[in-house]
N, C-alpha and C positions, 0 to 999 in steps of 0.2 A: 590542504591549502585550497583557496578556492579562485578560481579563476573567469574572466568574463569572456567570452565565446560571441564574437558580432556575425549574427546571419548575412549572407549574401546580400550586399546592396544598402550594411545598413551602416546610416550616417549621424548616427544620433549619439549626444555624450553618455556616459555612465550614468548620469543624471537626469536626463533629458525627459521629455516626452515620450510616455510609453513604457516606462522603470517598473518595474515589477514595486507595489508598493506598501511597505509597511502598516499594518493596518493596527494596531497595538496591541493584538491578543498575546496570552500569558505565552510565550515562547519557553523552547524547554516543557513544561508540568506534562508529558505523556513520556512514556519510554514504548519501546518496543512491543511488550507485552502488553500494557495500558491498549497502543493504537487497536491492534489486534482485538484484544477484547472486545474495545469497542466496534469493529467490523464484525465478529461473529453476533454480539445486541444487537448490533441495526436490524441482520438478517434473523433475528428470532427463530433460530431453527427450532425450538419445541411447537410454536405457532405454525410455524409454515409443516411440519410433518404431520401434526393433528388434521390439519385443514388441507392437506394435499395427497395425501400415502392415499387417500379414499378413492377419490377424481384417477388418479394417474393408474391405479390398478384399472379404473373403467373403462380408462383410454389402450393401456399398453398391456393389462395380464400380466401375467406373469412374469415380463421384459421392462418393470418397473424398473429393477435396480440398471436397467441399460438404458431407460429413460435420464434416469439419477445420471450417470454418466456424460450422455450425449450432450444434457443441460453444460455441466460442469465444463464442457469443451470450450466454448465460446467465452466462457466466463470469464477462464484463466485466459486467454489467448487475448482479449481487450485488457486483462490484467498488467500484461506485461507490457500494453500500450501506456498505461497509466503510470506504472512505474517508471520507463524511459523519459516520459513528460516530466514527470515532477523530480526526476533527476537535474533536467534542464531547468524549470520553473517550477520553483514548491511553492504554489501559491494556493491558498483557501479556494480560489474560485475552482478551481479544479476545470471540471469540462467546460465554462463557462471561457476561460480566462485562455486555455489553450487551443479552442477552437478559435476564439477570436483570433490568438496571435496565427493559426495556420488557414483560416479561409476569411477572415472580417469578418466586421463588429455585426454583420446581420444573422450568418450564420450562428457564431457567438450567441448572439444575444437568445435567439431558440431555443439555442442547445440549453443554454439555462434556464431558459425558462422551461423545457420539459422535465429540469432535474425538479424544479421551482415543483410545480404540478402534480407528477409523479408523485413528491413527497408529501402534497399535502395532502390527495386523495390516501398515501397509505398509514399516515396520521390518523386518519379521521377513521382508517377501517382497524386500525389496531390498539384507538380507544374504543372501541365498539367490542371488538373480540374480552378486549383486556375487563369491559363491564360485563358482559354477559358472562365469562367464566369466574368473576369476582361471585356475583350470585350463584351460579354453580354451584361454587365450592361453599358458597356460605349457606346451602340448603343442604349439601353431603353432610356439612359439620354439622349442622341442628338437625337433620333429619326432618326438616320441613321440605315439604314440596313448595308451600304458600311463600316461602322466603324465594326458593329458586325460580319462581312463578313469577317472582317482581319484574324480571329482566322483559317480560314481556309487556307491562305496561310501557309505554309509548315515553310518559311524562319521565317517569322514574330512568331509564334507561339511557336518555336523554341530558337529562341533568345528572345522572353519574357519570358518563361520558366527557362533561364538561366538566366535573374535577379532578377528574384523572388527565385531562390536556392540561389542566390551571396545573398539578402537581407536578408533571412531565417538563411546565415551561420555567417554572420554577427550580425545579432542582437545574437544568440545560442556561439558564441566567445565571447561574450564581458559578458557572463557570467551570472548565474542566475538573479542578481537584473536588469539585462535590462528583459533576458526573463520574467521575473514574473509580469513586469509591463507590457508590452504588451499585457499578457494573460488574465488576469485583464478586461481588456476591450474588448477583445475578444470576450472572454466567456461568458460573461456579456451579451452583443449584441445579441450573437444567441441564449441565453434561454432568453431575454426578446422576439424575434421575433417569437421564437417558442410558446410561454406563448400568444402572442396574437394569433397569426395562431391557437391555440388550440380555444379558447376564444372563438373566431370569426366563428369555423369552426364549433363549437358543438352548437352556436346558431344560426347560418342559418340553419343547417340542423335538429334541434328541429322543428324551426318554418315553416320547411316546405320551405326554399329558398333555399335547394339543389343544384348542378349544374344542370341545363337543360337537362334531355336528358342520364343522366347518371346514373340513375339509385337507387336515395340514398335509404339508409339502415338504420334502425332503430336498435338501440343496441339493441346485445344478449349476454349472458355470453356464449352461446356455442363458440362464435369467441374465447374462451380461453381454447377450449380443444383441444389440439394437435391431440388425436384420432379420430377426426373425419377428419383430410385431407385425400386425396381423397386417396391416392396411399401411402407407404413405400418409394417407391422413390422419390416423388414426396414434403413427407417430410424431405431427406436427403438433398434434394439439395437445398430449404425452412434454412434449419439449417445451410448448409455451408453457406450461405448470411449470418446468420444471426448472426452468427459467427465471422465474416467479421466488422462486424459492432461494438464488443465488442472490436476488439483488438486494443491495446495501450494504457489499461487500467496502465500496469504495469510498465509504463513512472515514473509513483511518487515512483516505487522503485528504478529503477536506478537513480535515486536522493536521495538516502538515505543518501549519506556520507556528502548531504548539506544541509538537515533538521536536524532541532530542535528534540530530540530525536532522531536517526535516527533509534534504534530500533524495535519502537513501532509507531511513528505518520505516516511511509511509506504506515505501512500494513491499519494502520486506515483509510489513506487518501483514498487507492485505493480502499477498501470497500466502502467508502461516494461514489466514484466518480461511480463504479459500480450500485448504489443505484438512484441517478441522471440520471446515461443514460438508464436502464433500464425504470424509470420512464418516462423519456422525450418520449422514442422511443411508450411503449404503448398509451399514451395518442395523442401523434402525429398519431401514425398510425389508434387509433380508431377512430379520430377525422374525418382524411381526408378520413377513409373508410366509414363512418357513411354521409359526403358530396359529394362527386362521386363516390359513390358505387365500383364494383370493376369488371365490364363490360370490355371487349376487343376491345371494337370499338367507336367512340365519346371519352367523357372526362373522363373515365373510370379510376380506378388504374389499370386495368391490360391492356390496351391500349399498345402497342407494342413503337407506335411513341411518345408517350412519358415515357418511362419505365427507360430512363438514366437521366429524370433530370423531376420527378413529379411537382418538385414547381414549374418551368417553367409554369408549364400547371394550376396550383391552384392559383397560387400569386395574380390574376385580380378578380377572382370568390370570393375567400374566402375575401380578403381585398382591394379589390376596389384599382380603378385605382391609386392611390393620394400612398396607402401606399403597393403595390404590390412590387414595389421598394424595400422593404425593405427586399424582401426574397430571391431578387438578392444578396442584401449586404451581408446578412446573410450568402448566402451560399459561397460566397467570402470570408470573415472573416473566415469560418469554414475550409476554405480549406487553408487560406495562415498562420491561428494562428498554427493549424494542421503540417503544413511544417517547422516553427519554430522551434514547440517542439519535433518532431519525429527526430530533430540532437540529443535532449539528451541521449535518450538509446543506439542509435548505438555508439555515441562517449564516451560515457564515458566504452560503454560491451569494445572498441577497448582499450580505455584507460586502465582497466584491464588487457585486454587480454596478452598488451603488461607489463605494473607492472610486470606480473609473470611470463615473459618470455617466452609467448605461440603466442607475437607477436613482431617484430624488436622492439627495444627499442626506438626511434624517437618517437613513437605514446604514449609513457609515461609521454609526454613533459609535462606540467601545464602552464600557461600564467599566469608568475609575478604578474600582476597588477588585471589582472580579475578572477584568480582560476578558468579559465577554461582549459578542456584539448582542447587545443588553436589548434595542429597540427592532432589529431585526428577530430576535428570539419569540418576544411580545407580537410583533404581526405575524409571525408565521403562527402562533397558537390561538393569535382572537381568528387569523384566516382559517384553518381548520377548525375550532368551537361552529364556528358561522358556518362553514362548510358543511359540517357533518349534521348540525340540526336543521338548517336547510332541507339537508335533501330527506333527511330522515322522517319530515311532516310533509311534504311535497309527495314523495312517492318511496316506499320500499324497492319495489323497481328502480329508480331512477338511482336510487342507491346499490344493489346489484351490480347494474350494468354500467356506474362508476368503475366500481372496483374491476371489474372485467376488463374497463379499457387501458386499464393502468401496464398491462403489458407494452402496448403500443407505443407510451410515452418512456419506458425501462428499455426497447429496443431504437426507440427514438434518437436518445440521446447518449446512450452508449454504442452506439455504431456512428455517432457522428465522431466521437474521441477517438474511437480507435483509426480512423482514416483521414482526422486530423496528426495523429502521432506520425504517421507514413506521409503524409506533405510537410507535415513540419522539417522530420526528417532527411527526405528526398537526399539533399546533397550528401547524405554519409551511408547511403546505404550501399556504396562500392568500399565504403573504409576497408571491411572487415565480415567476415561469418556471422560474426554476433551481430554486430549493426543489421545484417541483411534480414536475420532471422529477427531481432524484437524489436525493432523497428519497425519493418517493412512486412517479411511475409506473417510472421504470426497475428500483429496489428489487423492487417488487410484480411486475414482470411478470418478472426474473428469477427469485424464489422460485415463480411460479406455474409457472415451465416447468419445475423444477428436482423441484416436489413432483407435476407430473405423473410426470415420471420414474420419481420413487422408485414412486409406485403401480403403475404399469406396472410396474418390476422386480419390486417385490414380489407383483403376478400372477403375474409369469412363473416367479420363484423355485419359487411351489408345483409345478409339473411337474417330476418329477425328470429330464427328459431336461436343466435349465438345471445347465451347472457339467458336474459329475464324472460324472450318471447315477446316485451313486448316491442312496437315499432312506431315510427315517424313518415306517414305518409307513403307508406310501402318499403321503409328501410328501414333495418336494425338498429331499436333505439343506441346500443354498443357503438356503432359507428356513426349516431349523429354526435354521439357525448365526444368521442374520442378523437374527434377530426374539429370538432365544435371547439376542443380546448385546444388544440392548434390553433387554429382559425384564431380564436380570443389571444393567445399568443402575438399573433403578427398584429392585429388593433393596436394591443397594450405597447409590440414595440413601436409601432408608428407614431400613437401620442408621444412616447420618449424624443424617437428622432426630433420632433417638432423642439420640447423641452430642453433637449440635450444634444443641438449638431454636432457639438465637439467628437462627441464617442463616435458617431456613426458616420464621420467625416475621417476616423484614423486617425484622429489627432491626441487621444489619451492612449489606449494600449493599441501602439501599431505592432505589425508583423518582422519589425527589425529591431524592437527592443533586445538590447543586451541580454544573454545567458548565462545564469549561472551552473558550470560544472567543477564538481568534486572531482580529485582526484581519488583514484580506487586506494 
């Protein structure tokens, strides 16, 4: 049964001003395992371990998998910010819609707009990953170098890029039951390819058939204390990666208003899905440091020339010529399922945003036949197409140190959630143990580790040696791009205010709207 719960102070009907509100997407079409699914595609763990196992060994050594770890801390512990919220309010907009309702429409409006942001810079790098390793594998299969060679022309790279956003926006418009089947087999793919790459990677290097020259390691449980990396700093920057590699966990909340309970099976999914890449990511990363050791020169994981795309360098060693193949695919799959599902958070945070009048009303649109938000889908993919060939003819750099900033905005706006969950909550954190614990101290002490973070990168940004090298007047291009899209942020809300006093006046989603809670 479900019951309506009025905050402190609040005087509004069930109906009122400020109703948590129906937006028309397909309600029901996800279960448990679907939401899940789709949380572990967002986060593209075959992607993120090609492109990061490299970087983290350079930062941490051998204390990679307690890198893995320390990431994983904060992750879960805003996780369970997330789940207590959309317990109270399952609403699409997710951080968007609950900071509003716990600090106002200004803060609100941020916090969305850096999920807004966040997402469309990691669109635009995961149609990029998803072309270059399309050519990859389509030069392994022909045995041309000249075909693998395409991905370096400018033009070609470019416009493959853009129809792999037109196919991603396409299949994400036509609505959950296309995306859910797609992902399905996705996903499927890259944990059977990873389940063998482990397999394969922990019995060569048992028996002693290591890579050649590189150096293998025999498991320690020390590789899992974080206190022993070398430096403090040496483990923040260990932790941003690693950090990096978790988000998109919270894709199965902003689908909440199209699963089956949407309550309660959100929060669960994205827990499983947490549970999953956590596991995938240790066992992968012990595997392959335990068979090329983690050396800086030859076939090393900390090897410089191969640090952006490991499996490149392991897929022949670990699984032999016949099925190497497969870690190409893998990580193609990981990056174009990944591109699919990261349209759903942004479009549906827009889709809210605009519901409650904190964005043009167009973007509230629904598509009749599919229950998707149909025009919010369409500008998030012409904004990334536009985005990413922008910067891609402008500057290689400039596109670099995009992607670099994109941590800033990932600790941005998930430490504003989690310490939105703990003032929303306030008044119930004496209920009870549990109230105190996932409410209050887990919420808070994951935002608190999360906005350490961010200030730490945002130090570090100002040096321009962080990113690309290059700089802005004596500053780290990283932290003009990265403060520069805040900044364009608060513009974007102030022309709103002007457009739309209602919202930023408290008068569409205030802080005393009715609650809905389940009973357990």
């Amino acid at each position: 049964m479900v019951h309506v719960q009025q905050r402190p102070g609040a005087g509004e009907a069930l109906m009122g001003a400020g109703e948590p509100r129906a937006k028309g997407l397909s309600g029901g079409s996800v279960g448990l395992l679907g939401s899940a699914v789709i949380g572990i595609s967002t986060v593209a763990p075959v992607y993120c371990l090609t492109s990061t196992l490299g970087p983290t060994v350079g930062k941490a050594g051998v204390q990679m998998p307690a890198v893995f770890v320390a990431g994983f801390l904060p992750m879960l512990l805003v996780a369970f910010a997330y789940r207590e919220l959309n317990k109270a309010l399952p609403d699409c907009g997710t951080s968007f819609t609950w900071t509003v309702r716990a600090f106002g429409p200004r803060v609100g409006w941020m916090c969305g707009w850096g999920l807004v942001i966040a997402t469309i810079i990691v669109l635009s790098n995961l149609a990029g990953v998803a072309t270059s390793f399309f050519y990859l594998l389509l030069g392994r299969l022909t045995g041309s170098d000249s075909v693998a060679a395409l991905d370096g022309d400018r033009l070609v790279h470019v416009v493959t890029c853009l129809v792999f956003i037109a196919a991603a926006t396409a299949v994400s418009y036509r609505g959950m039951t296309a995306t859910k089947g797609v992902q399905y087999t996705l996903v499927g793919l890259q944990l059977a390819v990873l389940a063998l790459f482990v397999a394969m990677a922990f019995t060569k290097a048992r028996s002693g058939g290591g890579l050649p020259g590189s150096g293998s390691l025999g498991f320690s449980w020390t590789w899992l204390n974080p206190f022993e990396v070398a430096s403090f700093g040496a483990f923040t920057a260990g932790l941003s990666l690693s950090i990096f590699m978790y988000w998109g966990w919270d894709a199965c909340l902003t689908v909440n208003e199209e699963t089956e309970g949407s309550a309660r099976t959100p929060g669960r999914a994205a827990l499983l899905a947490m549970v999953v890449l956590v596991g995938s990511y240790l066992l992968t990363g012990v595997a392959a440091q335990m068979f090329a050791g983690v050396g800086d020169k030859g076939p090393g994981l900390g090897d410089p020339a191969t640090a952006d795309n490991v499996f490149a360098a392991l897929a022949d060693p670990v699984l032999g010529r016949a099925l190497g193949v497969l870690l190409f695919v893998a990580v193609l799959a990981s990056a174009a399922a990944s591109l699919q599902t990261t349209f759903l958070p942004v479009a549906r945070t827009v889709l809210a945003m605009s519901a409650y009048q904190a964005l043009p009303p167009s973007f509230a649109r629904v598509h009749p036949r599919f229950r998707s938000p149909g025009r919010a889908t369409v500008a998030a993919g012409v904004a990334t197409g536009v985005f990413y060939a922008g910067m891609s003819f402008l500057s290689s750099d400039v596109l670099v140190d995009t992607i670099y900033a994109l941590g800033l905005m990932i600790c941005f706006y998930y430490s504003i959630t989690a310490f939105a969950c703990v003032w929303f909550f306030r008044s119930e954190l004496r209920n009870s143990v549990r109230d105190a614990c996932f409410k209050g101290l887990f919420p808070l002490t994951g935002g608190l580790l999360l906005a350490s973070v961010f200030c730490k990168t945002l130090h570090d940004m100002w040096n321009p040696a962080y990113g690309s090298g290059s700089e802005v007047l004596g500053v780290g291009s990283v932290f003009v791009i990265g403060v520069g899209l805040l900044f364009l942020g608060v513009v974007l809300m102030e022309l709103m205010r002007r457009r739309s006093p209602a919202f930023f006046r408290g008068e569409v989603l205030t802080r005393s709207t009715p609650v809905r809670v389940e009973n357990s």
